[in-house]
N, C-alpha and C positions, 0 to 999 in steps of 0.2 A: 689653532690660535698661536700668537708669540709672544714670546717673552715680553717682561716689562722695556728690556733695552733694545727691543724690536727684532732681538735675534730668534728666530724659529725655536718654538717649544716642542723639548723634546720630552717624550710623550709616556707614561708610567702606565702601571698595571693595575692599579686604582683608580686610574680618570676611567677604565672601562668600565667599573662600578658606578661611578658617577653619568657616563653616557647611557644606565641602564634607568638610574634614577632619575635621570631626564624623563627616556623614552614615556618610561610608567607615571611622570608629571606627578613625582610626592612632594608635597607642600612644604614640607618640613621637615626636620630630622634633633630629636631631642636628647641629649647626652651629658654625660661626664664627663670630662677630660682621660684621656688614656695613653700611654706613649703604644702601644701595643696597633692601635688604631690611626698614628701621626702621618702613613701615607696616605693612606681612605681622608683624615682629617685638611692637610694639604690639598688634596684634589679636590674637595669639594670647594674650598676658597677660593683658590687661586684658576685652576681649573675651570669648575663649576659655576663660578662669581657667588659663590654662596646661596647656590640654589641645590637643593631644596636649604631652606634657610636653617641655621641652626640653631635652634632653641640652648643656653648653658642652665642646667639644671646640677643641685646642689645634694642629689642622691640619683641613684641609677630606679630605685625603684619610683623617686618622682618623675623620672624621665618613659617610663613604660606607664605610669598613670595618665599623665598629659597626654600619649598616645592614643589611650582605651576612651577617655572623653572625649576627644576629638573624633573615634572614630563611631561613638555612639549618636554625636551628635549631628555626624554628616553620614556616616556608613561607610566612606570612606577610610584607606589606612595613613597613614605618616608612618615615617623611620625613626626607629631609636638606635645607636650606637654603644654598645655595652662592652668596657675594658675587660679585655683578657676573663680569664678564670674568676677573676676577684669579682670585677664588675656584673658576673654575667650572676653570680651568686647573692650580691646587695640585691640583684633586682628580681630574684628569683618569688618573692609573696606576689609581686603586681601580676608578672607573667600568669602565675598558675590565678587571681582572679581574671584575667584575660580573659586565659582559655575556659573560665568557669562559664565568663558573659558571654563567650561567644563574640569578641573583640576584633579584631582583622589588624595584625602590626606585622610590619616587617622590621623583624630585630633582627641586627648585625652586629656580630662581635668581632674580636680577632683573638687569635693564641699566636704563641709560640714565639719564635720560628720552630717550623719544626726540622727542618735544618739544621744538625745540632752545631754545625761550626760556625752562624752564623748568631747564635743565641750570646745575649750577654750574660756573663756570670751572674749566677744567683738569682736575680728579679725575671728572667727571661725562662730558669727555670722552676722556681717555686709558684709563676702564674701562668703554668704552661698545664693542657691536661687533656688524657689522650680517650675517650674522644670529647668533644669540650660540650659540645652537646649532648651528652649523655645527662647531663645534671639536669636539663627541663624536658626530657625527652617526653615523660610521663605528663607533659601539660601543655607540651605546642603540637600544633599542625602533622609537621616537619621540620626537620633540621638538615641539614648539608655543611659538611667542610671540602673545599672543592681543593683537590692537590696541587692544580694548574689552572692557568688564565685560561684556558678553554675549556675547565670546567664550567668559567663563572658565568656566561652566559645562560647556558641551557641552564643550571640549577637555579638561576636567579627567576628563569619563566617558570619552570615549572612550581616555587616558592611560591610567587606572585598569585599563580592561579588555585593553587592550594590553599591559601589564606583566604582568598576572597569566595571563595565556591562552600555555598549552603552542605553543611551550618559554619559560620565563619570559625577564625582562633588566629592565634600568633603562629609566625614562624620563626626558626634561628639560622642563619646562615654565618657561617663562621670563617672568616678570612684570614690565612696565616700571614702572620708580619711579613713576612720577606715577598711571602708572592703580593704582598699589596707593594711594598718599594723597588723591586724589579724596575728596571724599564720595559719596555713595550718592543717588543718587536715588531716592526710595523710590516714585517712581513708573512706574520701570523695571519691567516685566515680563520675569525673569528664568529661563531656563529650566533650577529646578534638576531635582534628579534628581524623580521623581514614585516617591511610594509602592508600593511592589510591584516595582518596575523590576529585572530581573537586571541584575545589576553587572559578569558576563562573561557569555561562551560556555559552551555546556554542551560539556564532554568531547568530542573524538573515537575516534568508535569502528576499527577495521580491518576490510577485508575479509574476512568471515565465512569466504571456500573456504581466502583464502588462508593463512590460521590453522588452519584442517583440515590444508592439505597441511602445515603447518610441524609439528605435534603427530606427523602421522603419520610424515615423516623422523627427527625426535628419536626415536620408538618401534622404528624399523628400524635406526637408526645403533648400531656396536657402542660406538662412542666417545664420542658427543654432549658439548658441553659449553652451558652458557648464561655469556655475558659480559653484568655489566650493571653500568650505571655511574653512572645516575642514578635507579635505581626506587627507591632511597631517601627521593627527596624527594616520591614523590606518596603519596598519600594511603592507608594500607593496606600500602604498594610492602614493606614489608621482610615482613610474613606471607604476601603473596600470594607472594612470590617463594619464600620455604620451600615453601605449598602446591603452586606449579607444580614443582620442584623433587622432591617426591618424589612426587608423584605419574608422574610420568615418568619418574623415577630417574635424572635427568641432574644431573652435579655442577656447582658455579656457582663463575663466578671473580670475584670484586666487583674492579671497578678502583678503589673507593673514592676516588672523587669525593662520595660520599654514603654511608652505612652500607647495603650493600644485602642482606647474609646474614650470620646469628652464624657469627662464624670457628672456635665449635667444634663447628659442626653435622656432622654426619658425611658430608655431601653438599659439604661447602664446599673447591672447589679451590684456593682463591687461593695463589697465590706458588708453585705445586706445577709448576713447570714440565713435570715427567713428564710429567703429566696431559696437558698442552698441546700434548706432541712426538705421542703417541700418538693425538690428534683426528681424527674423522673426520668430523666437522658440528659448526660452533661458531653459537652463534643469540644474536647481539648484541640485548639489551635496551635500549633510549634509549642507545645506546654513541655516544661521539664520538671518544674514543679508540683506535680497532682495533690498530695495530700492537705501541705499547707492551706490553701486554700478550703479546703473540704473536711477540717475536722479542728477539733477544740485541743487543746493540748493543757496537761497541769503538766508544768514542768516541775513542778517544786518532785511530782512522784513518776512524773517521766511515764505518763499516761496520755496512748493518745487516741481519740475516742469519735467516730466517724461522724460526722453532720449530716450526710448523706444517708438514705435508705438503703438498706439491700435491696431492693428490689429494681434501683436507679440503674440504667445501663449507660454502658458508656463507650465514647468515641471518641477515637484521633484521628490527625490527619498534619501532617509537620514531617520533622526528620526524624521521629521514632529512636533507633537504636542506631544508629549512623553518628560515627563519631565517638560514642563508649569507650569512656576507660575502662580498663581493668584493675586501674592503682588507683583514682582517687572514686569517692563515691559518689560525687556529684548528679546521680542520676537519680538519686531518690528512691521511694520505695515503690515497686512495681504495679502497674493498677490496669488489671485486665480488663480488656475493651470487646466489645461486640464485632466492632468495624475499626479497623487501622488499616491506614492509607500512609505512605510517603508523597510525598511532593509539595512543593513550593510555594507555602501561602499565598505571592503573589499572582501564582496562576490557579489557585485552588480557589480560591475565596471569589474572584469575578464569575468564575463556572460552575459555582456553586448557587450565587444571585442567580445567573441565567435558569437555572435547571428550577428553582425555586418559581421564579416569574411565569415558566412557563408552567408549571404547574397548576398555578393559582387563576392565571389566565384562561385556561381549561376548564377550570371548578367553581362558578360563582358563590357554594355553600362554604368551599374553604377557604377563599378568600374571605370573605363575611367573620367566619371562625378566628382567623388571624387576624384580622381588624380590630376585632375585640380584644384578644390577646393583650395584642399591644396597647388599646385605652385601661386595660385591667394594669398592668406594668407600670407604663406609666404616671398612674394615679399610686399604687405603691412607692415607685420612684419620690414621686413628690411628698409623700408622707416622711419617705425615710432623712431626704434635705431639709425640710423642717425640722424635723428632731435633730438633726446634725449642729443648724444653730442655735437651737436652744440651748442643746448642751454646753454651746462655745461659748456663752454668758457663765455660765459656771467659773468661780473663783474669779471674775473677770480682773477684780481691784487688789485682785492677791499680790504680795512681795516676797520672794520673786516673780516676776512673770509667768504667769500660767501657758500652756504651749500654744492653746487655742486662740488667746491674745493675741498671744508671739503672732502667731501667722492671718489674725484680721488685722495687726496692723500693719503688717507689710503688705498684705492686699491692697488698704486702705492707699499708699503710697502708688504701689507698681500696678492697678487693673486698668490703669488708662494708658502703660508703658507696653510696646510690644518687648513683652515679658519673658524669658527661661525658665524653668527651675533647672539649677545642678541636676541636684542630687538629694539627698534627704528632705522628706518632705512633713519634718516635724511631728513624728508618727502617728502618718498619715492624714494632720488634720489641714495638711493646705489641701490634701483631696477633696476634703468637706468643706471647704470654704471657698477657695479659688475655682477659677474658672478655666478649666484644661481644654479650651475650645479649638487650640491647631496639633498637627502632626509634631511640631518643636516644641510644643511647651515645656516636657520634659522629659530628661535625657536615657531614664530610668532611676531605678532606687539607691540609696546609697548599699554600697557594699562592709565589709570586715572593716574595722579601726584600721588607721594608717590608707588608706586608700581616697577618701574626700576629697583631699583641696585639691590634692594633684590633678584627678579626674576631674572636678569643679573648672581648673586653669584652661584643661583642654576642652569644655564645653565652652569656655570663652573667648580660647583661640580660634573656635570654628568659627564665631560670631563677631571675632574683630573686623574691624573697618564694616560694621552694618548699627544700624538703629536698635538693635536689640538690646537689651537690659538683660545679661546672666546676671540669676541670684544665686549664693552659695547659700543653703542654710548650714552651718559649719558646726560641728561639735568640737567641744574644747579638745576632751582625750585625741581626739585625730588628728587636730590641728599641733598637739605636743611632739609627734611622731615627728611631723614633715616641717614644723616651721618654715627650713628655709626656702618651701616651695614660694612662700611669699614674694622674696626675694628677685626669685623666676619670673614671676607674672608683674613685677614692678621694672626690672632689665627688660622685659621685651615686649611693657605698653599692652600690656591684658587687661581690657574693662571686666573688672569682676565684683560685682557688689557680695560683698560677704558678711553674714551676718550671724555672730557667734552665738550658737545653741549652748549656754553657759552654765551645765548644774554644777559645776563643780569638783567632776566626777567621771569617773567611768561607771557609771551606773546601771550598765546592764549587769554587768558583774555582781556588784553592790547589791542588785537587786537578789542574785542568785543567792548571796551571802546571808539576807533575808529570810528568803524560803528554807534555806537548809539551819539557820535558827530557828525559827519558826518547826520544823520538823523533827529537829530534836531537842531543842528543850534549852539550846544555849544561849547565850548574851547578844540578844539583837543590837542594841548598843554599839557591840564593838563589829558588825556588820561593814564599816565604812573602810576600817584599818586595810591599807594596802588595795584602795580603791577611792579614796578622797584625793580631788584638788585644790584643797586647800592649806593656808598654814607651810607656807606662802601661799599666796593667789598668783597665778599666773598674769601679768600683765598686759594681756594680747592688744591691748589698742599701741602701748608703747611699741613691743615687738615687732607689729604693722610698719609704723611709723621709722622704725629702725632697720626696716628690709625696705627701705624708699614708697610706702605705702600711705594712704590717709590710714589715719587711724583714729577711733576714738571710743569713751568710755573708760569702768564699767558703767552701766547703765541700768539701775535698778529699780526706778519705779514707773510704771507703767506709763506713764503721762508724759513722760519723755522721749519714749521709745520711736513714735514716728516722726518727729523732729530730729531725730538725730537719725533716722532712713535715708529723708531728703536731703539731708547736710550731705550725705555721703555718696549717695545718688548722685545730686550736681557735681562732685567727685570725677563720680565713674562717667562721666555725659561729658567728660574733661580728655578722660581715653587716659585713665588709671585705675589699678585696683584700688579698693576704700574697703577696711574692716570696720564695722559697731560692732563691741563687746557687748553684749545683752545678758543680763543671769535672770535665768528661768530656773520653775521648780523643774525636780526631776525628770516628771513625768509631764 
């Protein structure tokens, strides 16, 4: 390329970084400002034309949030840009839930120089740190600081294919200031990627018998069920999962970490505990989560008490122990299986329908057997979504908004819209009311406080320039965290309809504060102290409206509430974010 004044651009050691993020076509790149990172930031401008484009985000950990939505939402990764030492540690909560989701980002920071004569006094060394990745080491992928512009090739492929190769996570690749402002030697022979080259791994498949024996228990079991938690995000994962499903006639429980089955499918267990008590073979899908699903919990005496039979046996078949920390515990409590298989939902779950079909094809008594199955299921199913809306009439005319309102009346608005959910989904009752009929409806569940909108923005940025309607259902406490993510998704034209989930509280907490009154004998009363948002009220329709957003509200009686949807709808159908402040009870 040349210069602005037509004179031949002469050529830095950062535009190589950017000839890499071409190659790999990342959409994006979401950041903070950093002077640590100003020649990586220059090449992508000037250089790059501003491709991948760069999102300005107003914290580093809302800039690795908008990442992890974005790549929930497409499966895909985008870049985020983390300043030095300083920035790489703001953003360090998003990263470790990242790598908790199973997220795919290519995070770039820079240090130093390490250089020490070219370091500027003081700021060059108080945010310099040897080795810089050592501080997420325990929650990405991989990390790499490459010494020389010939390292940054090769560590930049092998980052790439590490992040994106089952089960995903973030990576950190860390650029020293100086080798980014270098010039280029153009007579380095650089080894970038070569034409043709695959960019990962091809899929893993599972043992061929051990997939037989698992089709043939599901086919003998009177009970079977299938638990799956991430076959949402692979490729295919949410029809193969219906086709294995009825082909078997075994009913599915989504732990919804990812959309993994329509919740009005007639085979779909989830939340149906019955189902769960009655099990007599559950066959965990990419499950990391075993117990939750499968047992009652008091928290108040931190008792946790199995749903399931001993006598239930069980099975996996996903990435198993692949991946395992040793530092955080994220792996849950151990749940020993009859049959464990590794391999690749996307090819496990199709050869597992075949191995099924042909079965059944063989056997006209078993087919007949499983037929029934699934009318007995079915007819369950149906009993348990009537009782779902019955209950949702409960408190219907209450002040504040009861939650099950909350989410018929944005049904009410958005079920003729090709619709998202974010992220929370009102606990759990848009499961029970809405219609989760495609692979995107939603993106999975919300995560820890301070994590929503951010990830909310990057389910929106997947979905900009298309027909789609993202809903955020948004919780006050999360939204106090990141405010200025607003801000973000008003500068860079994010349709986001957001709709504040308002008790006024951080009330899971509150709720803790509760049971532990309650258990010994203190002032429930003062349960609230150091967990109330109130006294001020926070004003999030103004705050909207002052981060260049529609804004409106509070909005507190129920009769209101879908009129002031579509006010904010037509908004977002404009190609802007709209919050409605909405207060809900509690619960």
């Amino acid at each position: 390329m040349s210069a602005e004044n037509g004179s031949k651009y002469k050529k830095y050691q950062s535009d190589v970084i950017v000839d890499l993020l071409h190659e790999y076509e990342f959409p994006y790149i979401a950041m903070n400002p950093g002077a640590s990172f100003r020649g990586l930031h220059d090449s992508i401008i000037n250089y790059g034309g501003n491709k991948p484009e760069m999102l300005l985000c107003q914290h580093e950990e809302i800039a690795v949030q908008i990442a992890h939505g974005y790549a929930r939402a497409t499966g895909k990764p985008m870049g985020v840009i983390l300043h030095n030492l300083v920035g790489l540690l703001h953003a360090q909560m998003a990263i470790y839930y990242a790598n908790l989701d199973r997220a795919p980002i290519f995070i770039m920071g820079a240090t130093g120089p390490m250089d020490e004569g070219k370091r500027r006094p003081h700021i060059d060394w108080s945010h310099t740190a040897l080795v810089q990745g050592e501080a997420v080491r325990n929650y990405t992928k991989w990390d790499y600081q490459p010494t020389a512009i010939e390292g940054v090739p090769e560590s930049f492929m092998r980052a790439y294919s590490t992040m994106v190769t089952e089960p995903k996570g973030p990576i950190y690749m860390c650029y020293d200031a100086w080798l980014q402002e270098k010039p280029l030697d153009e007579n380095l022979k650089l080894g970038m990627p070569p034409a043709g080259m695959s960019k990962s791994p091809a899929r893993m498949g599972a043992d061929p018998v051990i997939l037989e024996q698992m089709v043939d228990k599901l086919l003998a079991a009177q009970n079977p069920i299938i638990m799956a938690e991430y076959t949402g995000r692979h490729e295919d994962g949410f029809d193969n999962l219906v086709a294995l499903a009825e082909t078997l006639g075994v009913p599915v429980w989504d732990i919804n970490d990812s959309l993994c089955f329509p919740n009005r499918h007639p085979l779909c267990a989830s939340m149906d505990q019955e189902v769960m008590r009655k099990a007599d073979l559950i066959l965990g899908i990419d499950v990391r989560d075993w117990e939750k699903p499968t047992a009652h919990l008091d928290s108040t005496n931190r008792i946790v008490t199995s749903l399931v039979s001993e006598k239930c046996e069980w099975m996996e078949v996903g990435f198993g122990e692949i991946g395992m920390s040793s530092w955080a515990m994220d792996y849950g409590r151990y749940q020993p299986k009859v049959l464990s298989a590794l391999g690749d939902p996307a090819l496990v779950m199709p050869e597992m329908t075949r191995i099924g079909q042909q079965r059944l094809d063989a056997d006209g008594n078993l087919a007949k057997r499983i037929q029934d199955r699934k009318e007995a299921l079915g007819q369950r199913h149906d009993e348990v979504w009537a009782q779902w809306q019955e209950d949702a009439r409960a408190d219907w005319d209450s002040e504040p908004l009861a939650l099950a309102r909350f989410a018929s009346e944005v049904w009410e608005v958005i079920q003729h819209e090709d619709w998202v959910c974010a992220t929370g989904t009102l606990h759990n009752w848009t499961r029970k009311i809405w219609d989760y009929d495609k692979p995107y409806r939603h993106a999975g569940r919300s995560l820890g406080t301070a994590t929503q909108i951010g990830m909310s923005i990057g389910v929106g940025l997947a979905y900009k320039n298309t027909d789609k309607v993202v809903v955020a259902l948004q919780p006050d406490g999360d939204l106090m965290f990141d405010a200025g993510a607003l801000w973000t998704a008003a500068k860079h034209e994010i349709p986001l309809l957001i709709l504040m989930f308002n008790n006024r509280a951080y009330f899971n907490d509150w709720e803790h504060q509760i049971r532990m009154a309650k258990l010994r004998g203190t002032d429930e009363a003062k349960a609230h102290i150091g967990m109330d948002l109130f006294g001020p009220d926070p004003d999030f329709a103004t705050i909207a409206q002052g981060m260049g957003c529609y804004g409106e509200g509070p909005i507190t009686k129920p009769a209101d509430v879908g009129p002031a949807i579509r006010r904010a709808l037509a908004e977002v159908k404009k190609g802007r974010p709209a919050l409605v402040d909405i207060i809900t009870l509690h619960r």
